[in-house]
N, CA and C atoms as a LAMMPS dump frame, in Angstrom:
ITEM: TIMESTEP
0
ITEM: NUMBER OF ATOMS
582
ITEM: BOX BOUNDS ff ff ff
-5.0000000000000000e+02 5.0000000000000000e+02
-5.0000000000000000e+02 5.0000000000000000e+02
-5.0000000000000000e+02 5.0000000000000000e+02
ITEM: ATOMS id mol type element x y z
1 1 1 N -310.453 151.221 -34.546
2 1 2 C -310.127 152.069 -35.689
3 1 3 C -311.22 151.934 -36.76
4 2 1 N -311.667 153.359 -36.976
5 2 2 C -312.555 152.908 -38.324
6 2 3 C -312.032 153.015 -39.668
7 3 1 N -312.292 151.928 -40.034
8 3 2 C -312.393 151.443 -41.467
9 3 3 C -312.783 152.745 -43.016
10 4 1 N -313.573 151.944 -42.765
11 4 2 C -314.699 153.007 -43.513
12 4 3 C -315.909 153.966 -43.053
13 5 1 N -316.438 155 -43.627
14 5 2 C -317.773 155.414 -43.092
15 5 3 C -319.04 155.661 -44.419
16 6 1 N -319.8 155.687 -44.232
17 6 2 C -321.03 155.274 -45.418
18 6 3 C -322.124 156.281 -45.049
19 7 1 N -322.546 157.024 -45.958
20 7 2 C -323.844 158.425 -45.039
21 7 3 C -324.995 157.765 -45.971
22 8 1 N -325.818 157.551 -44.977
23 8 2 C -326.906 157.009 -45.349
24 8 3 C -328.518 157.535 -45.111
25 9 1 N -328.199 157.948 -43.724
26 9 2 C -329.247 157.903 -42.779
27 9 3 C -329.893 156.361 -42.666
28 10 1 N -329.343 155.289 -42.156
29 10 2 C -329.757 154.215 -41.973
30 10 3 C -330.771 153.922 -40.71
31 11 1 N -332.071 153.483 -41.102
32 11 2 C -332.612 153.305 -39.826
33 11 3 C -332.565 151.71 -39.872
34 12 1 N -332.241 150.872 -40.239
35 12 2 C -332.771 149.227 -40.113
36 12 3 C -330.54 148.605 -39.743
37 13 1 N -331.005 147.567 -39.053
38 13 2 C -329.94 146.614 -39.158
39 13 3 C -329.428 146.522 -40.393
40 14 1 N -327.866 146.475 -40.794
41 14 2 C -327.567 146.003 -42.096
42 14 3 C -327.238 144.698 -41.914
43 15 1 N -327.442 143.876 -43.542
44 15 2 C -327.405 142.531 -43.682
45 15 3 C -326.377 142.362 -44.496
46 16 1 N -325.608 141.811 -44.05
47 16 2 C -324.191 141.699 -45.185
48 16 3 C -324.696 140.329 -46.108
49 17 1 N -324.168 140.185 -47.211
50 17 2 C -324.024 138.93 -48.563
51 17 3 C -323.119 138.924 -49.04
52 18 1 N -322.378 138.224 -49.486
53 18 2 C -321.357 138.059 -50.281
54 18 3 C -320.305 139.355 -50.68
55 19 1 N -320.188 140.174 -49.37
56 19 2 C -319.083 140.724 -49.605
57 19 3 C -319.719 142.327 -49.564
58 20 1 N -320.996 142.437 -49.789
59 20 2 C -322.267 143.399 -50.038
60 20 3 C -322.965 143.564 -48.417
61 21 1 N -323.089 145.042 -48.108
62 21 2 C -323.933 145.282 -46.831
63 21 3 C -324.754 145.903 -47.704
64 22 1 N -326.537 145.591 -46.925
65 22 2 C -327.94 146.059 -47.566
66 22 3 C -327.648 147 -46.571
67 23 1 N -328.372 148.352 -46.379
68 23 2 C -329.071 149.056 -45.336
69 23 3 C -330.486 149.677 -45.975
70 24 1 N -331.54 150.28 -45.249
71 24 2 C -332.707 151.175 -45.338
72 24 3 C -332.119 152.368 -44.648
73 25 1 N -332.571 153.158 -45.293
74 25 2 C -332.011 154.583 -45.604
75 25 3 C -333.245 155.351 -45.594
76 26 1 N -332.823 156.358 -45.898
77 26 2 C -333.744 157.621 -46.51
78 26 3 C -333.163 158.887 -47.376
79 27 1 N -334.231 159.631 -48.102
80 27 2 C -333.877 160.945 -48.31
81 27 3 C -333.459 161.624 -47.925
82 28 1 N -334.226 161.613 -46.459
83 28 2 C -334.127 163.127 -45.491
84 28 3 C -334.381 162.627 -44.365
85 29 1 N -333.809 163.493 -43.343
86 29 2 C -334.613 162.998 -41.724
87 29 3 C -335.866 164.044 -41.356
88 30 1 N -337.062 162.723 -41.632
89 30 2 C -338.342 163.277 -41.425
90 30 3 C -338.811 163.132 -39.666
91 31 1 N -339.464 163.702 -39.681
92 31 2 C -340.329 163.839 -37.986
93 31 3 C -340.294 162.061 -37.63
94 32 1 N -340.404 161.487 -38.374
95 32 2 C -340.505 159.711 -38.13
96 32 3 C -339.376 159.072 -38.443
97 33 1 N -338.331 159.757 -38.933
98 33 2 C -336.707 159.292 -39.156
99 33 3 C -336.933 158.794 -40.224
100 34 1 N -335.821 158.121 -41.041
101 34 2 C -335.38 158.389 -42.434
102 34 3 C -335.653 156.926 -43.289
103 35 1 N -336.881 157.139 -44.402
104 35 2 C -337.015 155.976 -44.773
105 35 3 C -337.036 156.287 -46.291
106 36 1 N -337.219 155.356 -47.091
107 36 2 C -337.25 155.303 -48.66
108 36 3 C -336.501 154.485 -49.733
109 37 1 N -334.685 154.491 -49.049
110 37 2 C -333.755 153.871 -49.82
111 37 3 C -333.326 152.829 -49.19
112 38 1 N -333.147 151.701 -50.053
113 38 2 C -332.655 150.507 -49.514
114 38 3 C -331.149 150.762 -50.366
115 39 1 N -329.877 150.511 -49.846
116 39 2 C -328.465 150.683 -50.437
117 39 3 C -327.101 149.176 -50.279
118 40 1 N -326.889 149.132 -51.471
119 40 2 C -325.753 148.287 -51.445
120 40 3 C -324.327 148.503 -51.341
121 41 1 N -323.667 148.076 -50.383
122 41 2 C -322.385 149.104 -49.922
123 41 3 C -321.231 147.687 -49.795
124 42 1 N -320.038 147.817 -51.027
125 42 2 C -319.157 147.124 -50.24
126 42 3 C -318.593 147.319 -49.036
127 43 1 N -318.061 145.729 -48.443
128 43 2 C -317.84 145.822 -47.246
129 43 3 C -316.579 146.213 -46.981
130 44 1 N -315.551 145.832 -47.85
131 44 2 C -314.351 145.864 -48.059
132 44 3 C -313.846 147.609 -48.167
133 45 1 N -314.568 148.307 -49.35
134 45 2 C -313.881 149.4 -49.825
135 45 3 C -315.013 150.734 -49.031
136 46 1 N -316.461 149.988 -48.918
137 46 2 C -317.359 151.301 -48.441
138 46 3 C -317.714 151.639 -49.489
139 47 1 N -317.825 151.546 -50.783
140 47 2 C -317.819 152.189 -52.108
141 47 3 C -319.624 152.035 -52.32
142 48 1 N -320.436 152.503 -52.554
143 48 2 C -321.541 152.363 -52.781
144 48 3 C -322.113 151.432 -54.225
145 49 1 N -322.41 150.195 -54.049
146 49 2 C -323.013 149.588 -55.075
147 49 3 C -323.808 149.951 -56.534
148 50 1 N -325.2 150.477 -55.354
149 50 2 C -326.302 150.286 -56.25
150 50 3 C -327.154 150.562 -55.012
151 51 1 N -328.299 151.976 -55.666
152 51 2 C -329.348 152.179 -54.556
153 51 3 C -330.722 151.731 -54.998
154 52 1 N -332.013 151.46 -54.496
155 52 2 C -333.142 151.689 -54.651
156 52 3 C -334.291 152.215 -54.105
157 53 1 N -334.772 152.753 -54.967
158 53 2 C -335.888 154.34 -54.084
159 53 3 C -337.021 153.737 -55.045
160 54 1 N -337.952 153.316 -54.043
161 54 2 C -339.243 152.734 -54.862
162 54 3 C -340.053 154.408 -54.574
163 55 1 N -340.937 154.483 -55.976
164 55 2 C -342.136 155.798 -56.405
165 55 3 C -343.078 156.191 -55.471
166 56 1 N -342.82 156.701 -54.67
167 56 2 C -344.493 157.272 -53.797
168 56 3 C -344.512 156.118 -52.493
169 57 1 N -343.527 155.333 -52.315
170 57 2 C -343.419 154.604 -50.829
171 57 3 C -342.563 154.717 -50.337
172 58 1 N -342.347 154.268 -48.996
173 58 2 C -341.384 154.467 -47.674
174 58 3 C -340.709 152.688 -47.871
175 59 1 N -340.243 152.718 -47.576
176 59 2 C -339.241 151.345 -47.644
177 59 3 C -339.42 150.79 -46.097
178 60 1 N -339.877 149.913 -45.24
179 60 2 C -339.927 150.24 -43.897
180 60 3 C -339.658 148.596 -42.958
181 61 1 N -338.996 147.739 -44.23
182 61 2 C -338.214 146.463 -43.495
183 61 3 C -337.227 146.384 -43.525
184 62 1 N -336.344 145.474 -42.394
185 62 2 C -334.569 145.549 -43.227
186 62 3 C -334.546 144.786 -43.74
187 63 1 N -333.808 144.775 -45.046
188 63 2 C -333.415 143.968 -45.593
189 63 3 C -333.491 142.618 -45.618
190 64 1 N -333.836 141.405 -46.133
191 64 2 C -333.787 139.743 -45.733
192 64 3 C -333.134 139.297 -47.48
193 65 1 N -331.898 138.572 -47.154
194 65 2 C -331.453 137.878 -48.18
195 65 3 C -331.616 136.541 -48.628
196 66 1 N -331.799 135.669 -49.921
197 66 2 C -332.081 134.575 -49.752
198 66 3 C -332.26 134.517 -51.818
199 67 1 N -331.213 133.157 -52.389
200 67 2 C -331.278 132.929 -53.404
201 67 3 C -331.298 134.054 -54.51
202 68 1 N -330.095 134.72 -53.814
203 68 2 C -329.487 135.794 -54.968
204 68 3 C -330.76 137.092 -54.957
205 69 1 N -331.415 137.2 -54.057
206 69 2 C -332.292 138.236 -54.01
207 69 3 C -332.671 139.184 -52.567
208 70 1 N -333.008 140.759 -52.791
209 70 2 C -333.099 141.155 -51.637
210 70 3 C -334.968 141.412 -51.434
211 71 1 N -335.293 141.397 -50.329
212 71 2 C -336.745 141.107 -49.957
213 71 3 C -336.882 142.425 -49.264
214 72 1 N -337.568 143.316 -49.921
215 72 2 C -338.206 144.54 -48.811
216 72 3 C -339.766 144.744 -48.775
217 73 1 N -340.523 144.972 -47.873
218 73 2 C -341.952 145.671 -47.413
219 73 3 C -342.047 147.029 -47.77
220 74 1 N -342.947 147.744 -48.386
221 74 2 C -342.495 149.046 -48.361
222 74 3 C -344.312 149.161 -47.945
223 75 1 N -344.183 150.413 -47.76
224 75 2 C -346.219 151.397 -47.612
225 75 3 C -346.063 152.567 -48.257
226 76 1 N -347.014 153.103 -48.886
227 76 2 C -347.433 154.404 -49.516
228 76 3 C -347.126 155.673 -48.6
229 77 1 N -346.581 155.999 -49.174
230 77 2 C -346.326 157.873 -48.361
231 77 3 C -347.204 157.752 -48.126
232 78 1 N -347.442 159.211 -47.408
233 78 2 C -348.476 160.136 -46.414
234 78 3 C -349.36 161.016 -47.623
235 79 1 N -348.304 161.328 -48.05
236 79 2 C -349.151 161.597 -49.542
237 79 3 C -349.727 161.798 -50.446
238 80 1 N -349.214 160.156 -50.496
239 80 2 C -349.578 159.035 -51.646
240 80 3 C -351.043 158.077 -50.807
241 81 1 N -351.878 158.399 -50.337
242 81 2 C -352.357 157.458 -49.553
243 81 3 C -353.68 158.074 -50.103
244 82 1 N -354.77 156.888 -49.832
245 82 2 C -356.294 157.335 -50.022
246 82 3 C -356.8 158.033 -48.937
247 83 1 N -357.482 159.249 -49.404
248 83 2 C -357.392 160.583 -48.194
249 83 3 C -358.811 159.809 -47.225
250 84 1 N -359.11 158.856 -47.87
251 84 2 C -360.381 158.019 -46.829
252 84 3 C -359.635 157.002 -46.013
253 85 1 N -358.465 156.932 -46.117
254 85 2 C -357.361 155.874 -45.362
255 85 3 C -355.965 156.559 -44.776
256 86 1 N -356.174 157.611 -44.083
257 86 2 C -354.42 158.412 -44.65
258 86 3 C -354.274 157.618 -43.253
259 87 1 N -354.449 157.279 -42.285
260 87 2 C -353.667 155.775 -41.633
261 87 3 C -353.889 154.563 -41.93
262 88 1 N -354.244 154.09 -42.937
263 88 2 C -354.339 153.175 -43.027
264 88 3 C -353.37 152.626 -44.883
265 89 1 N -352.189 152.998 -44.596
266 89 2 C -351.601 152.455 -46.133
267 89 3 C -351.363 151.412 -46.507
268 90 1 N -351.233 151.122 -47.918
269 90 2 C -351.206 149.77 -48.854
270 90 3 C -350.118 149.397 -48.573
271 91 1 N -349.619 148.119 -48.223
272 91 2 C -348.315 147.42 -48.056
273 91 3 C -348.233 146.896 -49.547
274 92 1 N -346.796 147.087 -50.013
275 92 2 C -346.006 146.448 -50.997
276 92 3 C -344.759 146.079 -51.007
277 93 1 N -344.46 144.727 -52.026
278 93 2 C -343.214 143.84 -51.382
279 93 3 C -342.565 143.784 -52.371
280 94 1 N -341.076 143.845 -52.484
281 94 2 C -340.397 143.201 -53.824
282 94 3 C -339.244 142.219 -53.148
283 95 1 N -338.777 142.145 -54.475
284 95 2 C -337.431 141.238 -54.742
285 95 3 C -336.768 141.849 -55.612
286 96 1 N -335.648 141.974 -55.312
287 96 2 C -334.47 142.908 -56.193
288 96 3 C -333.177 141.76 -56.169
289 97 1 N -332.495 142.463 -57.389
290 97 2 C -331.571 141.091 -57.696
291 97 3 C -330.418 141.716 -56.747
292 98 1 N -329.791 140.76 -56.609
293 98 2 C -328.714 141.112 -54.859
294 98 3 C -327.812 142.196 -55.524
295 99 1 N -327.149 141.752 -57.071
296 99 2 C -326.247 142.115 -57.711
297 99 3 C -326.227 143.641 -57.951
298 100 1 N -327.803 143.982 -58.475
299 100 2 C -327.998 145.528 -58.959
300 100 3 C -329.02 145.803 -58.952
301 101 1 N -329.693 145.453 -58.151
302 101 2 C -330.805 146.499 -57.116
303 101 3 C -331.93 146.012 -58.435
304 102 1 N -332.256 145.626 -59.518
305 102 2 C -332.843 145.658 -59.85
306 102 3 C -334.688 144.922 -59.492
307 103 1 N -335.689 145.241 -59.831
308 103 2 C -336.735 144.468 -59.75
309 103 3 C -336.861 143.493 -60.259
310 104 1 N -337.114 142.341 -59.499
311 104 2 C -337.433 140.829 -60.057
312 104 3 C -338.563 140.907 -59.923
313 105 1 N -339.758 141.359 -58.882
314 105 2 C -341.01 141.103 -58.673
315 105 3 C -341.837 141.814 -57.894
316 106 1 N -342.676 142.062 -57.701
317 106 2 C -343.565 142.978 -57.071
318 106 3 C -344.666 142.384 -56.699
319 107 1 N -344.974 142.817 -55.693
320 107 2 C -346.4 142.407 -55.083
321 107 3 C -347.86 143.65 -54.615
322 108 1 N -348.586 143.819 -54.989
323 108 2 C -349.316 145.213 -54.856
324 108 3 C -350.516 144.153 -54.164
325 109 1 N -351.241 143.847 -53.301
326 109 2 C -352.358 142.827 -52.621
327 109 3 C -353.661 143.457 -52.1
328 110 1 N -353.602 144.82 -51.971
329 110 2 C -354.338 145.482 -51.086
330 110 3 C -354.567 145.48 -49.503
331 111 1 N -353.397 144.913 -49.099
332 111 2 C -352.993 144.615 -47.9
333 111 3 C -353.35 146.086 -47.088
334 112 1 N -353.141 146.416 -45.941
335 112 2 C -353.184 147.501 -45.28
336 112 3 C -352.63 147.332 -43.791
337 113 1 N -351.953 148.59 -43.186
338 113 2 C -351.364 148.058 -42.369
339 113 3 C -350.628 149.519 -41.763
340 114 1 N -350.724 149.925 -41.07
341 114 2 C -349.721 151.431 -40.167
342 114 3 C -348.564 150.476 -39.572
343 115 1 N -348.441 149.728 -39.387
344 115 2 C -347.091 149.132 -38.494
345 115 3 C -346.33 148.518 -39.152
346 116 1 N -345.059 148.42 -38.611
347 116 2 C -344.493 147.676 -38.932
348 116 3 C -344.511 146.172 -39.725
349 117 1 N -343.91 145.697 -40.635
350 117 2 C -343.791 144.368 -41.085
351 117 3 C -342.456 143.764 -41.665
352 118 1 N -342.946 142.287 -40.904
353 118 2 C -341.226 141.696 -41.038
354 118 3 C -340.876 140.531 -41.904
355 119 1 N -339.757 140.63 -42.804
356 119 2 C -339.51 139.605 -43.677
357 119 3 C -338.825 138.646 -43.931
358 120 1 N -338.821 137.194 -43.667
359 120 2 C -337.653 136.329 -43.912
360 120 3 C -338.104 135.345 -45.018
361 121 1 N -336.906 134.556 -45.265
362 121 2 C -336.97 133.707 -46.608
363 121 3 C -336.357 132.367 -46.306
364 122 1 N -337.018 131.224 -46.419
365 122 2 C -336.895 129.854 -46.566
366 122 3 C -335.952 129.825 -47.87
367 123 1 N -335.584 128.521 -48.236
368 123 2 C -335.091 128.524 -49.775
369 123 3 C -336.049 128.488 -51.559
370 124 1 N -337.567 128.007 -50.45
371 124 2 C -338.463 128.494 -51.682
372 124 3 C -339.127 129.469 -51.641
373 125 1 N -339.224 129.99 -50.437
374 125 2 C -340.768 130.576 -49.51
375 125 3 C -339.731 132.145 -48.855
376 126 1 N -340.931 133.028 -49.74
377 126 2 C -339.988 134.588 -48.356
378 126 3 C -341.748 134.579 -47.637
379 127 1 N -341.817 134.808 -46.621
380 127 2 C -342.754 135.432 -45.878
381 127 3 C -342.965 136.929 -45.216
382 128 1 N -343.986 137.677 -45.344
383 128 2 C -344.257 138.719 -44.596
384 128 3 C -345.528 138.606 -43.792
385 129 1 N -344.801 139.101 -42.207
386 129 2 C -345.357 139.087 -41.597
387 129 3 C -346.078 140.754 -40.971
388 130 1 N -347.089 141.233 -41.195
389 130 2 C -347.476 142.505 -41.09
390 130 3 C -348.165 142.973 -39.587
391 131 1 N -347.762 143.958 -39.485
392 131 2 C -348.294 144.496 -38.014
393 131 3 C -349.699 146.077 -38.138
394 132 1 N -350.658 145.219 -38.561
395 132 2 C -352.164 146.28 -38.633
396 132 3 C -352.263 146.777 -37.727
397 133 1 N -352.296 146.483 -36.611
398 133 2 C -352.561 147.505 -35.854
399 133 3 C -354.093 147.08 -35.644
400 134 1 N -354.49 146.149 -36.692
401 134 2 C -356.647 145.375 -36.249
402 134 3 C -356.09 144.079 -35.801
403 135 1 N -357.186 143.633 -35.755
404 135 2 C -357.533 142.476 -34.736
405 135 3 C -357.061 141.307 -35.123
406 136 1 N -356.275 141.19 -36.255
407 136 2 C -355.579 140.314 -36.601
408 136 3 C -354.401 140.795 -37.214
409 137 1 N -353.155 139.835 -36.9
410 137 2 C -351.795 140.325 -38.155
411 137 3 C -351.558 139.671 -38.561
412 138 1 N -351.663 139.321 -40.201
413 138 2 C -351.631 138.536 -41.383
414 138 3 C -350.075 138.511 -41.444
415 139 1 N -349.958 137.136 -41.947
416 139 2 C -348.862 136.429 -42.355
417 139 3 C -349.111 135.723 -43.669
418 140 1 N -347.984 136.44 -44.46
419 140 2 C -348.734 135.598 -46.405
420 140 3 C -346.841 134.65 -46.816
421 141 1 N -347.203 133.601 -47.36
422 141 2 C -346.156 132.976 -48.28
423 141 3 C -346.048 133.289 -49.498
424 142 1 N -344.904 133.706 -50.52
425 142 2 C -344.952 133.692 -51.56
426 142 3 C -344.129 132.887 -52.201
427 143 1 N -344.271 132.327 -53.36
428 143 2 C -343.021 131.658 -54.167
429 143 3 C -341.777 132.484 -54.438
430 144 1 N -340.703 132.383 -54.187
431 144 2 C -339.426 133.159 -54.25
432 144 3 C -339.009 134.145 -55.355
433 145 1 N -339.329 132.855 -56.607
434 145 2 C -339.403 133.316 -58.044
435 145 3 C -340.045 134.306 -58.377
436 146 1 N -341.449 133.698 -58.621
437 146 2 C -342.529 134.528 -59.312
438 146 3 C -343.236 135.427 -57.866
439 147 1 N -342.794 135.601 -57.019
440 147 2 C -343.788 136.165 -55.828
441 147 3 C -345.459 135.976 -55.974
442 148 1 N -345.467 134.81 -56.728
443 148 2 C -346.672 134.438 -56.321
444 148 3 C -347.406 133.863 -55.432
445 149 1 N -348.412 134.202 -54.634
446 149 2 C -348.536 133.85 -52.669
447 149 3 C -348.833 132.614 -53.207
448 150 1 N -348.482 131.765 -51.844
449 150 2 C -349.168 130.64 -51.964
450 150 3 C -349.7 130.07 -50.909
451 151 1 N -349.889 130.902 -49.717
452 151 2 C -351.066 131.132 -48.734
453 151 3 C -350.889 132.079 -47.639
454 152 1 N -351.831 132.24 -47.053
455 152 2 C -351.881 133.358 -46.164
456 152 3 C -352.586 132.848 -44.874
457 153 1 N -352.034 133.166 -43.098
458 153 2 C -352.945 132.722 -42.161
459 153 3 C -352.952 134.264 -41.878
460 154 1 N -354.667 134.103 -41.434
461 154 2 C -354.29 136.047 -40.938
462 154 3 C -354.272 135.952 -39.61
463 155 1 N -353.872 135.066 -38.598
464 155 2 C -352.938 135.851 -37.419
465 155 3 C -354.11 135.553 -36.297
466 156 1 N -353.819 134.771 -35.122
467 156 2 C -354.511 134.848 -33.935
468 156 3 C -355.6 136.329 -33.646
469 157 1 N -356.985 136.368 -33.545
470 157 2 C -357.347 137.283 -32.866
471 157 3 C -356.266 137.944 -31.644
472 158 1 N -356.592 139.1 -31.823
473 158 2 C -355.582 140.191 -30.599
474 158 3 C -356.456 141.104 -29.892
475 159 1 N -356.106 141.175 -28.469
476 159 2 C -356.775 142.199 -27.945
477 159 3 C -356.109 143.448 -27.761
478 160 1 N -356.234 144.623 -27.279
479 160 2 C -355.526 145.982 -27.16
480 160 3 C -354.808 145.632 -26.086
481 161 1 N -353.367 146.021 -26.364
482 161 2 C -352.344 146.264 -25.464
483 161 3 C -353.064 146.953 -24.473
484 162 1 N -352.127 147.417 -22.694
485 162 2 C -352.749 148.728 -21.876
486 162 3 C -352.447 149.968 -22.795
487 163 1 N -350.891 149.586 -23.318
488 163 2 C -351.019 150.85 -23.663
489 163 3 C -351.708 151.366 -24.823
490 164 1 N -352.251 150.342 -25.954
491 164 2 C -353.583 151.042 -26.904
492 164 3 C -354.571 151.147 -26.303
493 165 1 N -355.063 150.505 -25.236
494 165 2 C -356.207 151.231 -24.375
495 165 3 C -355.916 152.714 -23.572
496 166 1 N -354.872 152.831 -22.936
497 166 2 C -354.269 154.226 -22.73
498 166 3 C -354.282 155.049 -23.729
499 167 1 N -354.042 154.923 -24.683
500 167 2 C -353.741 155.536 -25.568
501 167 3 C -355.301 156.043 -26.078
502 168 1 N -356.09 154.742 -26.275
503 168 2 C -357.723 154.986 -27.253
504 168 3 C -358.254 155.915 -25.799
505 169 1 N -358.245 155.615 -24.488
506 169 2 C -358.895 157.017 -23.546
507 169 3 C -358.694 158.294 -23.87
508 170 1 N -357.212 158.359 -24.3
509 170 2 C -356.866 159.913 -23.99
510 170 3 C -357.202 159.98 -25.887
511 171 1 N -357.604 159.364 -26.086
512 171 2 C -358.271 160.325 -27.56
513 171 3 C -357.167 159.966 -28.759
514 172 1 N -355.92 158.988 -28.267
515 172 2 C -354.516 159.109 -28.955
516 172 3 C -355.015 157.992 -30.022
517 173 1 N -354.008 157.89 -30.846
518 173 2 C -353.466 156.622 -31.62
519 173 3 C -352.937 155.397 -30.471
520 174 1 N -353.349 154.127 -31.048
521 174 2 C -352.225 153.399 -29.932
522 174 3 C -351.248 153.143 -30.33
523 175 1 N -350.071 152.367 -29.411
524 175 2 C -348.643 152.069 -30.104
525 175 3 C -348.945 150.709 -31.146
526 176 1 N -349.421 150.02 -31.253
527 176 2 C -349.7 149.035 -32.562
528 176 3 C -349.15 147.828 -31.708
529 177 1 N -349.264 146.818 -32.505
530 177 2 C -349.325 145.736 -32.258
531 177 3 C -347.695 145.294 -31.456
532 178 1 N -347.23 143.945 -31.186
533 178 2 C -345.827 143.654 -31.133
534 178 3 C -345.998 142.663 -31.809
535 179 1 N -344.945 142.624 -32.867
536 179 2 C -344.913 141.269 -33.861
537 179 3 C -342.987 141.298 -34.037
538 180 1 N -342.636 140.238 -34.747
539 180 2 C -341.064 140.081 -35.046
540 180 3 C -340.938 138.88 -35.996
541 181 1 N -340.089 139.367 -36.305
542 181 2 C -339.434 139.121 -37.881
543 181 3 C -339.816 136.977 -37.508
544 182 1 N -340.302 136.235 -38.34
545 182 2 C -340.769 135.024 -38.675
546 182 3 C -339.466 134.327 -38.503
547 183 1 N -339.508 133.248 -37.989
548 183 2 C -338.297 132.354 -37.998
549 183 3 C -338.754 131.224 -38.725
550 184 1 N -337.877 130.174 -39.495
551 184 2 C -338.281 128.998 -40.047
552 184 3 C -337.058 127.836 -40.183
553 185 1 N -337.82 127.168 -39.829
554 185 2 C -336.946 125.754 -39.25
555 185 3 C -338.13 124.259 -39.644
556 186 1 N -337.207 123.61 -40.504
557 186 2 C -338.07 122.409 -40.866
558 186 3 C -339.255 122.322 -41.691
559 187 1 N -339.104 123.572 -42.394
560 187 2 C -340.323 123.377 -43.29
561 187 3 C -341.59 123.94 -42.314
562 188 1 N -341.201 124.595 -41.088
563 188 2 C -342.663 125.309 -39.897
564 188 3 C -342.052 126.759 -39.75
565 189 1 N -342.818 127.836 -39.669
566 189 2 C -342.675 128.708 -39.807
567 189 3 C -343.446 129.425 -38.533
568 190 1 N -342.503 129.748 -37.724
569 190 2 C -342.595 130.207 -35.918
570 190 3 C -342.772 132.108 -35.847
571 191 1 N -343.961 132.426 -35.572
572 191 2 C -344.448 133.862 -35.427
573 191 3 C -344.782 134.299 -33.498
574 192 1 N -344.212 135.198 -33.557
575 192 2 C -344.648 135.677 -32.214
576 192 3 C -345.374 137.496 -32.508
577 193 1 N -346.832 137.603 -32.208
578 193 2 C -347.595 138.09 -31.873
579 193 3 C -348.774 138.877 -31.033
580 194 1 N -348.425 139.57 -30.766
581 194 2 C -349.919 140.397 -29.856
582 194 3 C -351.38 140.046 -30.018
């Protein structure tokens, strides 16, 4: 029996907190499916919280909770992008307070990146782990608080999948890297990579 129902256009896993489900959402369903809004939805009533739609970016991690805050990746529209880079967009990260979506912190790095990137959080430390699609995929630490990094490894050399070599013959884009969301245990922080 269902409960409740919630219209979102959700493309990411939701993460429940304290009574609160996160999802990534969107505006609209675009040719690449629906990105932009991250949404807070009780679990209990379905009643919609509190949304957030960051300016001129796509929202494109799910959700990661940790010390009263929500952690998203976002990249620059299609756009919004430097017409000398239109695949290649700026990754940006926040922290929003769990309660009301608000901004605690922002991160703008000049990062770059077409793929995917994934986010989890220690109790001091959130990490993103990014999927470029080049020859390396950077992994940065930040302080929880102030999102100030406090180091970065950029990622085993990678060679081309078959299928980005399939792909670079026939003239295509390739499918990008395979990376997944960072696990952490003991103060070590476990990445699996292409």
């Amino acid at each position: 029996q269902i409960k409740w129902e919630y219209s979102h256009l959700g493309v990411s896993k939701p993460v429940i907190s304290n009574g609160t489900i996160y999802v990534l959402g969107g505006r609209d369903e675009g040719p690449f499916g629906a990105f932009g809004v991250v949404a807070a939805v009780d679990t209990e009533s379905g009643q919609e919280k509190w949304t957030w739609e960051p300016e001129n970016l796509n929202t494109m991690s799910a959700p990661t909770i940790s010390n009263g805050m929500v952690f998203i990746a976002a990249k620059e529209e299609y756009s919004n992008r430097d017409p000398n880079k239109p695949d290649d967009p700026k990754y940006f990260f926040y922290a929003l307070d769990e309660a009301t979506g608000q901004v605690k912190w922002s991160i703008n790095n000049d990062l770059r990146g077409y793929y995917e990137c994934y986010v989890s959080a220690s109790e001091n430390q959130v990490y993103f782990l990014m999927g470029t699609g080049n020859v390396r995929n950077p992994l940065i630490a930040v302080d929880i608080n102030s999102g100030k990094e406090l180091w970065s490894y950029e990622g085993p050399e990678r060679k081309p999948t078959i299928g980005e070599e399939l792909a670079q013959e026939a003239g295509m884009e390739g499918i990008g890297p395979d990376i997944s969301q960072p696990s952490i245990s003991n103060g070590v922080v476990y990445i699996t990579t292409t």
